[in-house]
C-alpha positions in Angstrom: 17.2 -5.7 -11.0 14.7 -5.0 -8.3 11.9 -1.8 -9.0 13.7 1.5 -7.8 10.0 3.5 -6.9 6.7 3.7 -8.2 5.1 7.2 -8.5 0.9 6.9 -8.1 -0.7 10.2 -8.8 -3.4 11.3 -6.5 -6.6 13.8 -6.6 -5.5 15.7 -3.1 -1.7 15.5 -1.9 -2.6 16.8 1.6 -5.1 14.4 2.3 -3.5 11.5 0.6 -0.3 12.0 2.7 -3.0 11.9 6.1 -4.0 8.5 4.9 -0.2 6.7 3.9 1.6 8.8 6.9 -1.0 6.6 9.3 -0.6 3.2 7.2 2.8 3.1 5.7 4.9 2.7 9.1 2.3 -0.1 9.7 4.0 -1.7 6.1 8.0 -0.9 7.5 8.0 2.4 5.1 9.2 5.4 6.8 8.9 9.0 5.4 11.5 10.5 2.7 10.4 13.5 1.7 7.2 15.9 1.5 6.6 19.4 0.1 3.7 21.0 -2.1 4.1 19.4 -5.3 5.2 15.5 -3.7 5.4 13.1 -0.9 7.0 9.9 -0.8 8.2 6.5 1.6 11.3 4.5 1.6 11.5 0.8 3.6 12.7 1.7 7.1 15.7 0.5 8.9 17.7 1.0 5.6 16.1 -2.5 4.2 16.3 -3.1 0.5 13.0 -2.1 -1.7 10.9 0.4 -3.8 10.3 3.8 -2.8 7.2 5.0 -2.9 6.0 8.7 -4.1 2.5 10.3 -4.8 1.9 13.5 -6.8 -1.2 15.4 -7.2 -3.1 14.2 -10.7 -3.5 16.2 -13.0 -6.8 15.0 -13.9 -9.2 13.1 -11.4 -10.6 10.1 -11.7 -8.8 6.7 -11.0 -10.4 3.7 -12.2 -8.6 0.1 -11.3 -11.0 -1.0 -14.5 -8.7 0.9 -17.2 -4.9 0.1 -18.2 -2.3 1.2 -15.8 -2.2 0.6 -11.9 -4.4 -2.6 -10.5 -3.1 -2.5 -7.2 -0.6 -2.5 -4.9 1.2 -5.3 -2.9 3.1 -4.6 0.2 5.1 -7.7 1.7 5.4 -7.4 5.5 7.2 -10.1 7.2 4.8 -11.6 9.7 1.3 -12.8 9.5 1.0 -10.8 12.8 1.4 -7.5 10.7 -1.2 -8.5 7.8 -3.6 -9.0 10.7 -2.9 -5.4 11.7 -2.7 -3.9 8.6 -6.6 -5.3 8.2 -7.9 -3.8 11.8 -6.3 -0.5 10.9 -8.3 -0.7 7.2 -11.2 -2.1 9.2 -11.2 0.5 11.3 -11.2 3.5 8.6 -13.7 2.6 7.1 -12.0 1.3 4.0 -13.9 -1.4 1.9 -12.4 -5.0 2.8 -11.6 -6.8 -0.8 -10.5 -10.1 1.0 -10.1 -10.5 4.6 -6.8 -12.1 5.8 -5.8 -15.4 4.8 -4.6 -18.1 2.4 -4.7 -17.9 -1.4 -3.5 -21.3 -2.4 -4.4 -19.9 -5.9 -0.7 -18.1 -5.4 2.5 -19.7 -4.8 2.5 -20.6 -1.3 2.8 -19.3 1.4 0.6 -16.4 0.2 -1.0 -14.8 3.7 -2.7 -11.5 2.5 -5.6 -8.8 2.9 -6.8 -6.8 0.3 -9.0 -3.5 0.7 -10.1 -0.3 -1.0 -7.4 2.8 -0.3 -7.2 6.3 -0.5 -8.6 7.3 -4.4 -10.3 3.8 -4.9 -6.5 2.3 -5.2 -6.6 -1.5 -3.7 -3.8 -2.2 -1.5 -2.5 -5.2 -0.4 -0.5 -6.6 2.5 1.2 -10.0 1.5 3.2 -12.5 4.1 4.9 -15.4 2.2 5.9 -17.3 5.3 3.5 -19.6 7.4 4.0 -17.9 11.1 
């Protein structure tokens, strides 16, 4: 069975949702709900996939060096997309993990950029086709 949602917990819900309303639609997620105490993103167009919701944390301080969340991998379906998904990350100011392109270290095709999110939470956006 595919994942239903993730929830990922975050240290200011108003400023969080800022950062994903500008980046989600650029993954193919579109808004589901909001109100004070949550916000989350379904795919768009009705297409198949994990929701996505944030919550304020109750405690701050995310580290991707303890057990729990490493990051998170969105698959877009054109390298096209990863490329934008990379300007608009560029463009923020976000830290850059790994600037588009191959990892033959994963099963191929693995087209993907990596970079430093809202909270310190590395993102990902992963094409597994070769155009």
């Amino acid at each position: 069975m595919p994942l239903g949602h993730l929830g990922v917990n975050v240290s200011d819900l108003a400023a969080a949702r800022a950062y994903y309303d500008e980046l989600m639609p650029l993954l193919k997620y579109t808004p589901l709900l909001a109100d004070d105490t949550q916000f989350a993103y379904w795919p768009a167009g009705g297409k198949a996939g994990t929701y996505v919701f944030f919550y304020p944390a109750p405690e701050p301080g995310y580290t991707p060096n303890r057990a729990g969340l490493q990051h998170l991998a969105f698959m877009v379906r054109t390298r096209a997309e990863v490329d934008a998904v990379h300007a608009w990350a560029s463009a923020r100011g976000d830290e850059i993990v790994h600037a588009p392109r191959e990892f033959p270290q994963y099963p191929p095709p693995y087209y993907a950029t990596f970079w430093i999110g809202y909270d310190g939470i590395m993102l990902e956006a992963v094409c597994h086709k070769n155009a």
